[in-house]
N, C-alpha and C positions, 0 to 999 in steps of 0.2 A: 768350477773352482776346484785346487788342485785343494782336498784338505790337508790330504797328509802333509803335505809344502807348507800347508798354512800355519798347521801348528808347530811344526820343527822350525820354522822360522821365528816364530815366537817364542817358542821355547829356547831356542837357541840369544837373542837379543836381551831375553829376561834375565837369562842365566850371567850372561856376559856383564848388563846391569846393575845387576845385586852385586858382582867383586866388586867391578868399577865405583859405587857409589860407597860401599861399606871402607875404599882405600879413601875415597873425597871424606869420609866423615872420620878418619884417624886422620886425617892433615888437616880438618877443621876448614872442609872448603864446602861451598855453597853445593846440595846436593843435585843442584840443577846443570851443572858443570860436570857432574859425573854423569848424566846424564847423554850430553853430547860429547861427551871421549867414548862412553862405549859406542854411542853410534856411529864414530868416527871406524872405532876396532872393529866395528862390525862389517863397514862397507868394502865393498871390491875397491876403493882405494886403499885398503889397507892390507898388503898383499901375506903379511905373517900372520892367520889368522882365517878358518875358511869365513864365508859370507855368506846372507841369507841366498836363498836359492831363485826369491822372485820378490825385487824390489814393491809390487804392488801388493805383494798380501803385508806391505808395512804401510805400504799407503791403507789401506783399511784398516787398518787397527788406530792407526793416528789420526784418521781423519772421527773416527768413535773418540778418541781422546780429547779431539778440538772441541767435542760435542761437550764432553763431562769437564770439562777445564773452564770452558766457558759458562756451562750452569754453576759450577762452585764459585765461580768469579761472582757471578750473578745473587748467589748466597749472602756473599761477604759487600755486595753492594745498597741494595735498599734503597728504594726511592725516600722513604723515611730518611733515612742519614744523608743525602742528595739536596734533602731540603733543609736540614741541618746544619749543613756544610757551609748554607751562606752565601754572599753575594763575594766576599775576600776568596774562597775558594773556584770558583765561578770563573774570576775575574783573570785569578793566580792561571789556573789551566787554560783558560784562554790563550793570555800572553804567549806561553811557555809553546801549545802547539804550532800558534801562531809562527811563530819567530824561529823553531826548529823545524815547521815545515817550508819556510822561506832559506835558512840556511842550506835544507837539504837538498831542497831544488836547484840553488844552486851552485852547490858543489856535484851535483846531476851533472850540471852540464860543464861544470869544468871535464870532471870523468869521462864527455862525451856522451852521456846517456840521454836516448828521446827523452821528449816530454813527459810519456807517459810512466817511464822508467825514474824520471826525475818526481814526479809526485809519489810514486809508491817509496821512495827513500826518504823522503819529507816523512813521510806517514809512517815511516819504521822508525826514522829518525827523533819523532816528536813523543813516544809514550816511556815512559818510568816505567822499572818491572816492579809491580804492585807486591808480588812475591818475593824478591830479591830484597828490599826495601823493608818489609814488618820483619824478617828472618834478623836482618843487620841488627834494627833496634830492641829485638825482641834479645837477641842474643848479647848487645850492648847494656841491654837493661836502661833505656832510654824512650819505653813506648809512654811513660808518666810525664814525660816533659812539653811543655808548648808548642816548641815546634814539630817535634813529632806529631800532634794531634791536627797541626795544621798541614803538615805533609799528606798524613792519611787521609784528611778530607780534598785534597788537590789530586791525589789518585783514586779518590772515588768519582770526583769531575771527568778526569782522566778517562776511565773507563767509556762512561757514558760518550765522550769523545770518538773513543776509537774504534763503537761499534756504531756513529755517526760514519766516522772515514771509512768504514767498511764498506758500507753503502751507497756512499758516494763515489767513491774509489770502484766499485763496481762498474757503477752504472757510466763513470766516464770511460773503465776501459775499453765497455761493450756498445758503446758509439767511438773512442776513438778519436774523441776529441772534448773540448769544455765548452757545452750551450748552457746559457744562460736559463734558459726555460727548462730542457730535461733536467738540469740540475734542482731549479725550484722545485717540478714535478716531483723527483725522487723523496728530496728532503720531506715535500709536504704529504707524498703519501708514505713518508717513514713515520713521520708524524701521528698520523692518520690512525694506524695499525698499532704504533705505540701505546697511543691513548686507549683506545676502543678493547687491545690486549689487557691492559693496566684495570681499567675500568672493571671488566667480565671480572678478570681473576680476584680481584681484592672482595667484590663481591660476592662470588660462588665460592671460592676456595679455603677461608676461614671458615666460613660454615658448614662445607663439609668436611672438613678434617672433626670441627667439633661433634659435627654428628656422629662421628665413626670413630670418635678419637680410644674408644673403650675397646678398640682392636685392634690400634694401631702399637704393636710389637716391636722391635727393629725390624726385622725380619718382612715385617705389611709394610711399613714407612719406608723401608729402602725402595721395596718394589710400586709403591705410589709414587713417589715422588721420582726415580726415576723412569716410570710412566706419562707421568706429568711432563718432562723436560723431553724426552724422546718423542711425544705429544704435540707440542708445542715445537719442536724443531719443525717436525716433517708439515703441521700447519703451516710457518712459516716461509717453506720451498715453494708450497702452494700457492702460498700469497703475493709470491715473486723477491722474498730474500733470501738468506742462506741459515742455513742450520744452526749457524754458531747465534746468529740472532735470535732465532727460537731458543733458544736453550738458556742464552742470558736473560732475556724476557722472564723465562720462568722462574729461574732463580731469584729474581730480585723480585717477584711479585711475592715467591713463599720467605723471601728474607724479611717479610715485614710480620708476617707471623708468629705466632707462639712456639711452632711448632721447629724455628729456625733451627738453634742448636744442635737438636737431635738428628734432624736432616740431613749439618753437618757432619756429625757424628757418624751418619750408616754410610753417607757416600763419599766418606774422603776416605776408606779403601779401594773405590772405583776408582775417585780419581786419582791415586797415586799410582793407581794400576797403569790406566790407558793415560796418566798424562804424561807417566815412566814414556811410554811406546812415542806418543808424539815426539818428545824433548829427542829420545836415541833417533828417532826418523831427521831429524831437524840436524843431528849428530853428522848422518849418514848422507848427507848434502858437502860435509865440508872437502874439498880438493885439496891437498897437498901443493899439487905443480899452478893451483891457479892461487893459493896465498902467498908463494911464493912471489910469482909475478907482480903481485898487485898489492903488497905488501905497502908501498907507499898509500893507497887510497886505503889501508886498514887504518894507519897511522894516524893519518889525515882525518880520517872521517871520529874514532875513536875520540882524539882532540877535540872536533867540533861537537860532540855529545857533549863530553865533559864542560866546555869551555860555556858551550851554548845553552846548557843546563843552568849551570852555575848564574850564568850572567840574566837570563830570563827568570830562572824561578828568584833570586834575590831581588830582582826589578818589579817583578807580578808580585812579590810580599810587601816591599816597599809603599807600592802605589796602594795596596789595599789597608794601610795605616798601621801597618807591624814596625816594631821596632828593628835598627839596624841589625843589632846581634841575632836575631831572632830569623831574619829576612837570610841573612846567610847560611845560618844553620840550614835552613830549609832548602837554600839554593843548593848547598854541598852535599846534600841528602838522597840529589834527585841525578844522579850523575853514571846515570845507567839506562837500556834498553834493553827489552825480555821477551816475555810471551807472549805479547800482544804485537812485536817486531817480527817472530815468528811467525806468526796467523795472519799478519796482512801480508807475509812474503810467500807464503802460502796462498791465500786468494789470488797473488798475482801470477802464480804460477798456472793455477789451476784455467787460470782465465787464459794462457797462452802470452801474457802482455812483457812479462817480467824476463831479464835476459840471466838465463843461464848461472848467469857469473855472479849476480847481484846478490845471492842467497845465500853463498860459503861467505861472502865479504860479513856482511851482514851477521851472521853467527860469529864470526873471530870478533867483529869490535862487540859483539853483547859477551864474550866471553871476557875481553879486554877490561872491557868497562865494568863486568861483574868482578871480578877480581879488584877494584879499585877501590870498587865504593866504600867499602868500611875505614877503608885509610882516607879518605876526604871527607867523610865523617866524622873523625879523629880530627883532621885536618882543621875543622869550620870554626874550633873552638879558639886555638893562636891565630888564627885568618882575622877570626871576628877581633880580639884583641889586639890585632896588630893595625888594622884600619882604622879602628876607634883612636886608639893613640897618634895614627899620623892624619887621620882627616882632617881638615881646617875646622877652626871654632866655627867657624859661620854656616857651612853645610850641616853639619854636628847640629846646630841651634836651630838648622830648617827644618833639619827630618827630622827631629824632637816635635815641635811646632805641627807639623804636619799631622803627626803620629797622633797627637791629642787632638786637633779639628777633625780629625778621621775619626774618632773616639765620638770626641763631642756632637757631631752630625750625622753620627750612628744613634746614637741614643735617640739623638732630636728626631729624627724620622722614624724610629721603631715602630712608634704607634701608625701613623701612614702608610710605613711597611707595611701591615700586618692586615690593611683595610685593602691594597690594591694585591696584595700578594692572594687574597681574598676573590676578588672580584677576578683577576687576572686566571687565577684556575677553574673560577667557575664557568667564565664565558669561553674556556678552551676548552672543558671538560664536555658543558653542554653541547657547543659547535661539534664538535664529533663526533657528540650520541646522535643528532640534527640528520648532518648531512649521512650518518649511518641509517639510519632510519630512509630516507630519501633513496639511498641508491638500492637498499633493498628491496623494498616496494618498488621501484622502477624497474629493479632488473631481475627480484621474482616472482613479484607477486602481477606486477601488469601483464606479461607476459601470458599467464594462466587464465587472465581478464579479456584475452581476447577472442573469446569465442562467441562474447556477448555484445559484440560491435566495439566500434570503438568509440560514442559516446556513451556508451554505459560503462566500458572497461577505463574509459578515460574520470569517469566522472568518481566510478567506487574508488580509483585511485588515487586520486585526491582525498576522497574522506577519508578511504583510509591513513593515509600518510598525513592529514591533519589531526586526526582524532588521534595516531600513535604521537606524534610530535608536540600535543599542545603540551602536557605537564611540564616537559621539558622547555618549550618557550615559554613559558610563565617563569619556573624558575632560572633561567635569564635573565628574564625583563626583574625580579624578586629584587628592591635594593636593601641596601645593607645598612643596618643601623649608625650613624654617626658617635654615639656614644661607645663602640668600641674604640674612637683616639682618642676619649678621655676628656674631661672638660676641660685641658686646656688650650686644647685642640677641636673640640668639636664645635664652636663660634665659628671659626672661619673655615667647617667642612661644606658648609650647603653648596656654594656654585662647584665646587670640584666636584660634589659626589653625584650633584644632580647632572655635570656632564657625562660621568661616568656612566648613570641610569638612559641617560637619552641614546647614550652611545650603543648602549645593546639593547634597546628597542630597537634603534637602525637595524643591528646585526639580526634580529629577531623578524624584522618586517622581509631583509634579503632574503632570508631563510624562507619565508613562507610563498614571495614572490617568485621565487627559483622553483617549488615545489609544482606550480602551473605552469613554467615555464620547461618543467622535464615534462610534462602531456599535452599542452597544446590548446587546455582543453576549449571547446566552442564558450563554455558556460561560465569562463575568467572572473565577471564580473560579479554572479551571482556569490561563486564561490567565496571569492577574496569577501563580502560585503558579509557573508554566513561567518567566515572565519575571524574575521575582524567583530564581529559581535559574542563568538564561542571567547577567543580572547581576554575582548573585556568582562564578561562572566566570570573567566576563571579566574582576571585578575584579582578581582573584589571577592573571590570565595573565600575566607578564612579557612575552611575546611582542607580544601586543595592545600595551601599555603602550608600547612600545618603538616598534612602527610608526606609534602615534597621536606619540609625540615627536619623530619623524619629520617626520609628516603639519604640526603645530607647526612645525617649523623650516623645513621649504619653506615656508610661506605667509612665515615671519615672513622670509626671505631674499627670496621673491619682491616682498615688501614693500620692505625695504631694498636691492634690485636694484642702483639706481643710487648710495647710497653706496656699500656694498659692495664693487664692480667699480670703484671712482675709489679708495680707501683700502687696495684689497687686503684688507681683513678678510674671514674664513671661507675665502680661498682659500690657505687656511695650504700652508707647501712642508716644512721642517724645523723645529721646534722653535719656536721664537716668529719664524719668518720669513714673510712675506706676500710675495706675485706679486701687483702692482696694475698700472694703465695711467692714463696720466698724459699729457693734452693740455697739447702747450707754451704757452702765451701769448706774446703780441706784446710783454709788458714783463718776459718772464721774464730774469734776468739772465745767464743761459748762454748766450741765443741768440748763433748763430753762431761759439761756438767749439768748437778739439776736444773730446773728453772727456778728453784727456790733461792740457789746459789749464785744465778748467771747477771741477777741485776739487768734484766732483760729491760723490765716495767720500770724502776728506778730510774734508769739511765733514760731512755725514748721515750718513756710515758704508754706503750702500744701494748696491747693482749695480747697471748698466742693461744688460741683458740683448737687447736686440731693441727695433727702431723702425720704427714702420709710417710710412711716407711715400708722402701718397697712395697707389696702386694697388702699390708695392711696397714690401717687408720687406727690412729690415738685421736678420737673425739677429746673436748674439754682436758685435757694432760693437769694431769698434778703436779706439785711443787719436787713432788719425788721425780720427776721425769727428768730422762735424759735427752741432748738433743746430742746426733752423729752426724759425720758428712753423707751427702748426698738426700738426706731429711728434706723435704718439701712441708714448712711451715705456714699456718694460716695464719695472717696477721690482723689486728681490727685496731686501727690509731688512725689520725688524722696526717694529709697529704706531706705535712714538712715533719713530721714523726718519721713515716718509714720511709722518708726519703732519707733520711739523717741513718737509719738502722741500713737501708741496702746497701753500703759498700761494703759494711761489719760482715753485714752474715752471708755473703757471697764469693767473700775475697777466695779467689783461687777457684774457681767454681770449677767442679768436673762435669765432663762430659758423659751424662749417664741419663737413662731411661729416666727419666721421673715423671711422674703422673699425679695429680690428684685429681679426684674423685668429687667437685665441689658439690653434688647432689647429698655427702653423707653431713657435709654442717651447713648450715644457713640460719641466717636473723630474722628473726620473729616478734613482733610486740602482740602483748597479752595485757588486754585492760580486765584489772582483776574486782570481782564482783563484791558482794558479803561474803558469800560461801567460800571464796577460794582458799585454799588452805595455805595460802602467802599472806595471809590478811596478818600484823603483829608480830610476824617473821622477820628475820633480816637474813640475807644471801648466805652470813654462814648459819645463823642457827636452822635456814632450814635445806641445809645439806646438797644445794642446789648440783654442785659437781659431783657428789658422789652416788647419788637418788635418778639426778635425773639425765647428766653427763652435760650441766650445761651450765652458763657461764653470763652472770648480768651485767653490760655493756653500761645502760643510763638506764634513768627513771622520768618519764617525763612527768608531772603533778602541776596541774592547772594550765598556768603560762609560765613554768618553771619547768628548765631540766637540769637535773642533777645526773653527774656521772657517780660511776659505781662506786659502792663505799658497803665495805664488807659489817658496817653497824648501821647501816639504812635500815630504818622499821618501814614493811610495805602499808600502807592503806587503802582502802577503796578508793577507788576510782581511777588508782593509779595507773599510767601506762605503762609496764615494764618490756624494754629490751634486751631479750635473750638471743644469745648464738648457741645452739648444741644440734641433735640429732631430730630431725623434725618430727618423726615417730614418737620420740618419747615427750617433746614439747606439747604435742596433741594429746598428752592424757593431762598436763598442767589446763589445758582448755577448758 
């Protein structure tokens, strides 16, 4: 590798970059657009102007940038917001790629293009630039409105989408044709890798960032994290996908974390770096003499974004019970193609399948169409108003009608939702861990078994691979309580739920049958009659039961990590009371004054118990304290308290280093004796914040609790609840 070429070519494309993009942002143009003009200036079509000196040392720098574009993508996705999103958004993206991957194919072949040329334009054709679209509304001041929120969860579907068709789009270019079977295979072992990634990481990686988190610096967190993604790509080559999948894997597994913001934070100067390089590489594709040419299918195709955008996303908001105005807004919002049109015109290239020509086309209408959007945005508002005015009353009175039985039989099945939505993750979650377990006993652990014959390597095989697999087939077959749809609903849950239970016994009994049928073994019948009685043991253990509900709620907490830890939920203290931490904002309306003055307690009824500022802790804060932005607050109120306090105290949130320390406060109860020196005291007379730096929550007395009240007399026996410094709590003991 030439270096020196390496870096004068980058140097040279950076340089070019930074004018080009500093002129897009004095014309108030999207800076993703300046982007592909410098790389347009860059390339040997562009003959005023020298050119880099070796096309591939840009290939490597951008194919690093697909890597970091794709984990930031993956940041900003979250399986958490995925599930959030809902079955309306689900539904919405479906339509949408649906119907622009049918237009695309075939205006394919009007253009004359194979088949295979025809599906990678479907699949350029079908994805919203996720980028281009939050910039619009953000810069509109529009991300507070309805349909914006349902746009961004339709590109968060999106997403998930297009690193679907990446992989399918693979694997048909590299057969060359559409079978039915290798396409299942693909999908199901994307599946596969998906789950079992998802699973590991949500597991192992909230807990170790916690364990390490007292060194995690910017400076550690940039370099983890992207170790972690670069990690996880080159796993995933291994595993038979491509990098850009590993990388969004990662991202969206650390996007469910605590640790998310800041993440974003150290690596969005990466990615602006190398996603600069990619966008200019994407530049440096575009031909002069072949837009010229082809100038009508830019046209053409342009249109059918637009058109096909508009008419699918209004139709997918429609069908999922949004109202008319609302369905449009969101159709006229999505009327672009971006980064994600880039990177599968990229995998087509790289796979040899894609012609030539297809790829400068493809850049002029994403540039066409970026240039439009905010004016069909503008646009949605007299559209929607002009429709409504000429529609017929009668259609007018349907999609009304509609809109509220879509309402009303959302609400009615919530609870059912919530019981299959249940079951439906658990028997995919376990299936994966199942047959994960099976293939690696089959294919490393039998293997090493055979030196011991092959009815003993056959027989330890099995044990082993029953005795790894049972907790997991119990909690399968585990049902689920009926009393989660509510009593007016759980009368008529038994025959449903109890098919649902018989149903994954079935799936639990395949499971074990298949596990003798990967060895063969002579002793079938012994085994299955051993396994079928270890089974029913486990089923009837309450113990088992009890650590597998466990095992459930770590992942589903390591899951929700960073709600969690922002809302105080699960870190319950007394009674319906939550301990949460809470980053000030720059427009939070307290900033700057005491707490004595802020009507904190007044207003939400919640404590502020301790405030991390920067590198130092205010245990117990006084009335004289001040709260600044960027303050990490400890809060102690109940769930609809500081749900009601975090939009106050966060509005405008920066993106900064904050840390707290929760080892320096924690809640403690102290049942106080004769002796104690609280015994006829009351919280202020005996000077509890100033003596001891800590702060009484409730009192509980008999089968009574009382919350704090600064003229409570303590007595014996009481049990008092304190938050402060646990050190100095322990000399009140």
């Amino acid at each position: 590798m030439d270096i020196e070429g390496l870096i004068s070519d980058l140097a040279f494309i950076l340089i070019l970059g930074a004018i080009v993009t500093v002129i897009f942002k004095l014309i108030k143009q999207p800076v993703v657009l300046g982007y592909i003009v410098a790389g347009f200036l860059a390339s040997p079509n562009f003959h005023y102007l020298p050119s880099v000196t070796t096309e591939a040392n840009i290939d490597f720098w951008a194919q690093i940038g697909i890597v970091v574009l794709l984990f930031s993508l993956g940041l900003e996705f979250s399986f958490r917001k995925l599930i959030n999103s809902g079955g309306s958004a689900v539904v919405t993206a479906l339509i949408i790629v649906t119907g622009m991957m049918c237009a695309g194919f075939a205006v394919g072949h009007l253009m004359h293009f194979n088949n295979i040329n025809c599906l990678f334009l479907g699949g350029m054709l079908s994805m919203s630039s996720t980028t281009i679209i939050i910039k619009a509304f953000t810069d509109m001041g529009l991300r507070q409105k309805k349909f914006a929120s349902l746009v961004l969860a339709v590109l968060i579907v999106e997403d998930l989408f297009a690193v679907l068709m990446m992989v399918l789009l693979s694997s048909i270019a590299l057969n060359n044709s559409v079978e039915g079977s290798e396409l299942l295979y693909s999908v199901g072992k994307l599946v596969f890798f998906l789950v079992i990634w998802f699973l590991v990481g949500v597991y192992v990686l909230p807990s170790l960032l916690g364990a390490i988190r007292r060194f995690l610096n910017s400076e550690t967190l940039l370099i983890v994290s992207m170790g972690l993604c670069l990690g996880m790509a080159v796993f995933s080559v291994y595993c038979g996908f491509s990098l850009a999948l590993g990388a969004f894997v990662m991202g969206s597994i650390l996007a469910g974390t605590s640790y998310a913001e800041r993440i974003e934070s150290v690596v969005n100067p990466v990615k602006d770096l190398f996603g600069s390089v990619f966008f200019i590489s994407v530049g440096m594709m575009v031909q002069p003499d072949i837009l010229v040419e082809y100038w009508l299918p830019i046209v053409i195709l342009s249109l059918v974004v637009i058109a096909g955008m508009i008419v699918f996303g209004t139709f997918g908001m429609l069908v999922t019970g949004q109202s008319l105005r609302v369905a449009i807004q969101s159709g006229f919002s999505l009327t672009q193609i971006g980064e994600f049109a880039f990177i599968i015109a990229s995998l087509g290239l790289s796979l040899g399948v894609l012609e030539s020509t297809l790829y400068p086309i493809v850049v002029a209408v994403s540039v066409i169409t970026t240039f439009t959007t905010p004016y069909f945005i503008k646009m949605s508002v007299p559209f929607a108003d002009f429709v409504e005015r000429h529609l017929p009353s009668r259609l007018h009175f349907l999609i009304n009608r509609y809109q509220k039985e879509a309402e009303n039989s959302e609400a009615a099945g919530r609870p059912w939702g919530r019981v299959l939505k249940r079951y439906l993750w658990r028997t995919i979650l376990y299936s994966v861990v199942l047959l994960a377990i099976q293939i690696c006993v089959h294919n490393f652990v039998m293997p090493h078994l055979e030196s011991f014959g092959p009815v003993w390597s056959h027989l330890t095989s099995i044990g082993i691979m029953l005795v790894a697999m049972s907790p997991f087939l119990l909690a399968l077959m585990l049902p689920i309580n009926a009393g989660k749809l509510g009593p007016e609903h759980s009368g008529s849950a038994t025959i449903p739920l109890l098919v649902m239970t018989i149903f994954r016994f079935l799936i639990a009994l395949v499971f074990v049958l298949r596990s003798f049928s990967l060895v063969y073994s002579m002793h079938v019948g012994l085994w299955v009659l051993i396994s079928v009685i270890i089974l029913l043991t486990l089923y009837f253990s309450r113990r088992l039961r009890e650590n597998m509900g466990k095992i459930e709620n770590k992942f589903l907490d390591n899951l929700n990590e960073r709600e969690l830890r922002r809302s105080g939920k699960k870190n319950a203290v007394v009674n319906d009371l939550h301990q949460a931490y809470i980053t000030v904002g720059t427009a939070c309306p307290f900033v700057g004054q005491r707490l004595m003055d802020s009507g904190i307690r007044q207003t939400y009824g919640v404590n502020i118990v301790g405030i991390q500022r920067g590198l130092s802790y205010i245990p117990i804060p006084n009335g004289r304290t001040r709260i600044y932005p960027g303050d990490t607050i400890t809060v102690i109120g109940t769930d609809s308290q500081i749900e009601r306090m975090l939009p106050a105290v966060e509005a405008n949130l920066p993106q900064t280093d904050n840390y707290t320390d929760i080892s320096q406060i924690r809640l403690t109860s102290i049942l106080l004796s004769a002796q104690s020196p609280l015994i006829a005291q009351t919280p202020r007379s005996a000077s509890l914040r100033d003596t001891y730096d800590a702060l009484v929550v409730a009192v509980d007395r008999g089968e009574e609790h009382i919350d704090s009240q600064p003229d409570l007399v303590f007595q014996e026996g009481d049990i008092v609840w304190l938050v402060g410094n646990p050190i100095k709590l322990a000399k009140l003991k």
